[in-house]
C-alpha positions, 0 to 999 in steps of 0.5 A: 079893261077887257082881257083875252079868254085863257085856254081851257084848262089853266086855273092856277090856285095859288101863284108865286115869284117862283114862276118866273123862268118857267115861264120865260121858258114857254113851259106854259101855254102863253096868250099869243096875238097873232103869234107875237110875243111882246118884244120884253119877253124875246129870249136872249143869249145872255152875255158871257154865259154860253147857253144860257138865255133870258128875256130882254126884260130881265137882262135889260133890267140887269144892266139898269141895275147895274148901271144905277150902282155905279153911277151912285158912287161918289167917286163921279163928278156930280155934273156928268153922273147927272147927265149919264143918268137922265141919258140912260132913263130916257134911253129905256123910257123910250124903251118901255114904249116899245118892247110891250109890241111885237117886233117883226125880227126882234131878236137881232134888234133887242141883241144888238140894243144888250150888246150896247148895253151889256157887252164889251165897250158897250155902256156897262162897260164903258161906265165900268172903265169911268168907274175905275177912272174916277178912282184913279183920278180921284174924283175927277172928270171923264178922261177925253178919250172916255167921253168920245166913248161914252158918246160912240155907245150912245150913239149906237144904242139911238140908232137902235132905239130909232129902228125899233120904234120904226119896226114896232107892229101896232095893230089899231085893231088890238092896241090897248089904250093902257098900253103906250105906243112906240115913243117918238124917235125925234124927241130923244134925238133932240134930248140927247143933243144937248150937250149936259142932261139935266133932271129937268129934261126928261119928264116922267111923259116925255114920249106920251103917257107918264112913265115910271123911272125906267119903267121898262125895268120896274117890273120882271115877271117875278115882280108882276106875280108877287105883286098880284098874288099879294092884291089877290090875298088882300082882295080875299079877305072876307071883311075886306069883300063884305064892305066892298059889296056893299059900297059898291051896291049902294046908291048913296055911297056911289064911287066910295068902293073905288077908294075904300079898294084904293086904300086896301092896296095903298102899301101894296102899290107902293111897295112895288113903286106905284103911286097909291092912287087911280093913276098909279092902279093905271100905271101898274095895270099898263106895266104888267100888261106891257110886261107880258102876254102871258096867261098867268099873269092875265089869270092873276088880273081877272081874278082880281076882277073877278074878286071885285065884282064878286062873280066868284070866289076863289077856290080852296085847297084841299087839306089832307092829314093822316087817318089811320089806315090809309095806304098809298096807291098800288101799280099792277105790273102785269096790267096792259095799259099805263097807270100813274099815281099823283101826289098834289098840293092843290088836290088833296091826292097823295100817292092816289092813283089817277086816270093815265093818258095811254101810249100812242104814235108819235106826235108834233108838240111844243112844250116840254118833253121827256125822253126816254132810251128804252134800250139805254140801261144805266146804273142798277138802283141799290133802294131808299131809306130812312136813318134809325137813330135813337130818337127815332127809336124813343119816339116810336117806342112811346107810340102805341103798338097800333101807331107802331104798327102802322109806321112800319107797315107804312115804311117797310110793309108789302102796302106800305112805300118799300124801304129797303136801306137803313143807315143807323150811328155807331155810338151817339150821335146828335140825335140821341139823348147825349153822349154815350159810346160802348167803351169809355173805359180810359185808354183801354187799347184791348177794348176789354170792356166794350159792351158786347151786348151794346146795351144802350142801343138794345133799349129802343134802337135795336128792337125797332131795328129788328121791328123793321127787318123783319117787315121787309122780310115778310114783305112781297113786290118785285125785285130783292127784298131785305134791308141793307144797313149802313153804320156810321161813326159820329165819333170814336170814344172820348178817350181816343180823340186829341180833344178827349170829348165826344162833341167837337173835334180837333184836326186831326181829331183822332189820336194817332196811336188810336186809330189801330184800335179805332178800327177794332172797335168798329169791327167789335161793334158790328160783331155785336150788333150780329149778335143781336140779329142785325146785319151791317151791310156797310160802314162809312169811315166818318159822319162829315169829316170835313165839320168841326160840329157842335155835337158828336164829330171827328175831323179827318182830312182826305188823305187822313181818311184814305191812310186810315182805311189803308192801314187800320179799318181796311185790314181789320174788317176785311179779317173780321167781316169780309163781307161789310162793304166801307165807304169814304166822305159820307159829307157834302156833295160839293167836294165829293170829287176831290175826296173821291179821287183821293181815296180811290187814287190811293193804291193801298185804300183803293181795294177796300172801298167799295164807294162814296157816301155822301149828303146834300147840305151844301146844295145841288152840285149835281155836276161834282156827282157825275163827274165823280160817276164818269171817272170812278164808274166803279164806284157806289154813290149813295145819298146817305142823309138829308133832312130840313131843320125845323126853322125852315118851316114856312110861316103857318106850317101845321104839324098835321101836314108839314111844309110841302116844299120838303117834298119837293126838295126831296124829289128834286135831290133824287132825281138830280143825284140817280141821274147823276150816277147814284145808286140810292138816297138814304133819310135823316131821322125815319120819326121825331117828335112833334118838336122835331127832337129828341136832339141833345144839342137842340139840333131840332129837324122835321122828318116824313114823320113826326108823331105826338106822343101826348096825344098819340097822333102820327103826322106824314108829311111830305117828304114821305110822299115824295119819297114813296114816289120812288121807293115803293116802285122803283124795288132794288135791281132796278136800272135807270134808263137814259132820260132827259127833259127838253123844252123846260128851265133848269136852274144850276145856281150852287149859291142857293140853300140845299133842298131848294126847288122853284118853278125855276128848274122846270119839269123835271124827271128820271127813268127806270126798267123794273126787274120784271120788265116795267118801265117807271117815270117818275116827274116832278113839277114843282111850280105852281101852274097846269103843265102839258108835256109829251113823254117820248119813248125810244127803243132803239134806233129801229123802232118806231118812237111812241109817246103819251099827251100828258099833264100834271098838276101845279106842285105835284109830283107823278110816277107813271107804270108803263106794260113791260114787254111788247111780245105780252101786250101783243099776246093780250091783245090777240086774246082780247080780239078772239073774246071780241068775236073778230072785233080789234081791241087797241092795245098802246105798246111801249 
């Protein structure tokens, strides 16, 4: 089968399921004949769901499944289930032999073929109500009046099915033999006058060649790419390629390479629903190229192609791990000229600075677009940072003082990715080596024994504490430099819960008559930690208050929380420390707006909150963030911890690298909370050990770093790259611009697990004005394909908008620095002419 050339430039390494909407959406240069995509992937507003669009495929895939489930019930009568059934196969039979060809105005048609299918009174619909019916009537035919519906909806879908197969476009030059041509109209016009459909009517080559079941159905994109990808893998194998080589060479084994590849993809075939034979390789090979024109997919087959004929092999990632020494990429701000820095899985670049496509005049473009208001200044950005808890601190303890200072240059030194945020526990918490607090001394009210030297802490916590600080503070780049701390309680003392044990909570889970002294202790342990030269720059009331954990935890509810602020902990560090800010919730973004409008509706907690914390363990929610943002702009929002545990490692994750979807997690939250509103994100544990711990309740998590202690080995993974992308050039004092990504999916499911990000959210991205003036874009592409995009830049309503033809790799994530003020860059242009001798040097302006 000869294949269409690919455009240059598009040689995706690895491919995966997740490329599916990216796809849909144009996001990539697809393989077009004469401007026509197949009909199956026309985009289509998907009913009841305003805005959203998916392909006809998908929503026709949809509704078949759909419809199977319900037919499958034993509440229908065997007989007319039968009928209905045969019906609705041969209706998209007939379908998948027409939607692989472009249609002249295919979205009316294929709109009006999903209103049968999917709208109201259209056949789902219809079948519903038979449904509802069947259990009424316990098990008994379709009513009258049901029947003359049934037939009404099947009677509009064939005439729609007719016009499609009359309008279909099949060019004699360019049809593809594997692909069937547009069934005929008459066949199904006499099937469905019979009166009762049996399983013997519809044959599998009722319009042509054999057809799966549905077959329009059987394959998304997402299916064609999983099943590729899964050939591709079994095709590289080296036994696999050497015993192929040599069937296919020798004479005397002419044709055996045919069926020892047959039974190489035997299990592969049938688990998408293909007969394992040549007929099936045929079939599926038809499907796919029916499914899509697009070039993904046609690379996923010559590469399969390719392996067979053993043309070329397949190319390899590049592995990376850490070496002592190296330092992430530096971004000059006074340069004339933009520059960018990459991190990509593919490459082996991390945090590595790559050539930049220059600033020119605006351009025309299809695909994805940012855009950004120069002009549009947003919230000021606080910084990003790392929790130190004592895990972190044992571990690093137990490094060598050349790792220990390689960490911190890394973290908080002038080369390393400018950390300026910390969040550190008051007393224990999950990550310590067990329960532990400062005065566990029975009912002690006058806190007469707490331990103003917080001697357990001052071990390894407060050391590197001090370690860290003093690296900010000796640290240049723009903007403010000094590390702003946030303490926060997992529990109060055991003596002062209803439960009397530090782990666990009751509701509510502190003792009303401790809640007094509750709040001086807090203030007492702030007055020690500055006694030991660590300033607390804000509290929040309550690690998770919403999380009856299995480690340290006390429960609160919102207004319990806003009474307390009010009456014990506002008052007591306004008197002690007037200058540490407190903040409520610090939990999990899907109820932040509810807990926000209770504390900050709460007239005498309100004076003392200066904002909300919050963490990202129940997934995106970005909308409950600027919702919260819109109606308490006052309000600080602060991402205070996120992390991975360490069983959602991929199979084959090494702890040299890590899993580089953490990464892309991480991005993904911190892009979609500073657009939102935030200010800043804070980490879970800065370092663990290479078993994700020490944890006393087994807890276990990965980090952007984890270190062997045994073997005295330090290990970055992802996420601190990912996170330098922010943190190292976007400094405190920056401002986010107004920014937004046209042209790209973006996926707003809140069912699927935090940290999640596919090739179904598309190019992302956000915007910033430094302090001196400089602009940083930050975007990520988390699928894994080559994507062009144009960065348009506005400055005003006045000024002319300029732009950049730029790119990025699959799985990468780029910030670019752009020259801050035009007046300069004109400047530097007339002295770059004088040096010239009257020769015009070409300066691009932002």
């Amino acid at each position: 089968m000869a294949l269409p050339e690919l455009p240059e430039g598009l040689d995706p390494l690895l491919l995966e399921a997740e490329l599916e909407e990216r796809l849909r959406q144009h996001e990539v240069q697809r393989l077009v004949h004469a401007g026509d995509d197949s009909a199956a992937q026309q985009q289509m507003r998907v009913p009841g769901k305003e805005g959203e669009k998916q392909s006809f495929a998908s929503l026709a895939n949809q509704a078949y499944r759909s419809m199977m489930k319900m037919l499958e019930s034993s509440n229908f009568p065997d007989a007319p289930r039968v009928d209905v059934l045969m019906r609705i196969n041969a209706i998209f039979m007939f379908l998948a032999t027409c939607v692989c060809w472009s249609l002249p105005e295919p979205d009316e048609r294929l709109e009006e073929v999903l209103s049968w299918l999917m709208g109201a009174q259209g056949l789902q619909d219809v079948i519903k109500e038979w449904h509802a019916d069947c259990k009424l009537r316990k098990g008994r035919d379709m009513s009258a009046d049901g029947k003359v519906r049934l037939q009404a909806a099947f009677d509009a879908l064939l005439e729609v099915a007719q016009q499609m197969s009359q309008n279909a476009i099949v060019e004699p030059d360019v049809a593809d033999p594997l692909r069937p041509a547009p069934g005929d109209p008459r066949k199904l016009v006499a099937l469905f006058a019979k009166p009762r459909l049996k399983e013997a009517d519809v044959p599998s080559d009722l319009f042509g060649a054999p057809q799966a079941t549905g077959a329009l159905l059987q394959f998304s994109l997402q299916g064609c790419t999983a099943m590729l990808a899964e050939l591709r893998a079994a095709y590289a194998e080296p036994d696999f390629h050497r015993e192929y080589m040599k069937l296919r060479n020798s004479p005397s084994a002419h044709g055996q390479h045919v069926e020892f590849t047959l039974q190489r993809q035997a299990k592969v075939l049938e688990k998408y629903g293909f007969e394992p034979s040549l007929r099936g390789v045929i079939e599926m090979r038809a499907q796919t190229r029916a499914c899509t024109w697009d070039a993904v997919i046609l690379k996923l087959l010559r590469d399969i192609h390719a392996l067979l004929e053993a043309r070329k092999p397949l190319p390899k990632r590049m592995p990376w791990s850490f070496q002592s020494g190296w330092r992430p990429g530096v971004l000059m701000p006074g340069a004339s000229k933009v520059q960018l820095v990459q991190s990509s899985w593919d490459t082996g670049e991390r945090m590595t600075a790559v050539e930049a496509p220059q600033v020119e005049a605006d351009f025309g473009f299809q695909g994805p677009v940012m855009e950004v208001d120069l002009d549009l200044p947003e919230q000021e950005i606080l910084g990003f940072g790392a929790a130190f808890t004592e895990a972190s601190a044992l571990v690093f303890q137990g490094l060598a003082p050349y790792l220990q200072h390689e960490l911190l240059d890394l973290y908080f030194g002038e080369d390393g990715i400018g950390f300026t945020l910390g969040r550190v526990h008051i007393n224990s918490c999950d990550f310590s080596l067990g329960n532990y607090c400062f005065d566990p001394v029975e009912d002690d009210f006058d806190l007469e024994h707490f331990d103003l030297q917080v001697t357990r802490d001052g071990k390894a916590l407060i050391p590197l504490i001090r370690d860290a600080t003093a690296r900010v503070d000796t640290a240049g780049g723009a903007g403010a430099r000094e590390l702003r701390l946030v303490a926060s309680p997992w529990s109060p003392p055991a003596w002062m819960k209803s439960g009397k044990k530090m782990n666990g909570s009751e509701k509510p889970g502190l003792r009303a008559e401790c809640q007094e002294v509750w709040a001086g202790y807090i203030a007492k342990w702030i007055t020690a930690y500055r006694r030991q030269h660590v300033k607390i720059w804000a509290v929040t009331v309550q690690n998770e208050p919403e999380h009856n954990a299995p480690w340290e935890a006390c429960c609160y509810t919102a207004q319990e929380e806003a009474d307390f602020v009010a009456k014990h902990l506002g008052p007591t560090l306004r008197a002690m420390h007037p200058d540490v800010g407190i903040f409520v919730y610090d939990h999990n973004k899907d109820h932040i707006y509810e807990w926000a409008r209770e504390s900050l509706s709460h007239p005498q907690a309100r004076p003392f909150i200066r904002g909300v914390a919050f963490h990202w363990y129940a997934g995106d929610h970005f909308e409950k963030l600027r919702k919260t943002h819109e109606e308490f702009p006052e309000a600080i929002l602060l991402s205070t911890e996120a992390c991975y545990e360490r069983h959602r490692w991929r199979p084959g994750t090494q702890i040299s690298e890590g899993d580089w979807s953490f990464g892309e997690g991480y991005a993904h939250d911190i892009m979609g909370n500073l657009n939102a509103g935030a200010v800043g994100w804070i980490d879970w544990n800065m370092l663990l050990d290479d078993t994700g711990g020490p944890n006393h309740v087994g807890n276990v998590c990965d980090a952007p770093m984890m270190a062997s202690v045994t073997d005295q080995e330090l290990h970055l993974h992802p996420q601190f790259f990912f996170l330098g992308h922010f943190s190292k050039y976007i400094p405190p004092g920056s401002k986010r611009l107004c920014s937004r990504v046209l042209g790209t999916p973006s996926c707003t499911s809140s069912s699927r697990g935090y940290g999640t990000c596919t090739a179904q959210d598309g190019l992302q991205g956000c915007a910033f004005r430094r302090p001196d003036g400089a602009v940083v874009l930050v975007l990520l592409n988390a699928a894994n394909l080559f994507v062009n995009f144009q960065l348009r830049l506005r400055n005003g309503p006045d000024a002319p908008i300029r732009a950049l033809r730029a790119s990025i790799p699959a799985r990468s994530v780029q910030t670019y620095l752009l020259p801050h003020s035009e007046e300069r860059q004109k400047k530097e242009c007339a002295e770059r002419s004088c040096e010239g001798h009257g020769k015009e040097v070409q300066i691009n302006l932002i």
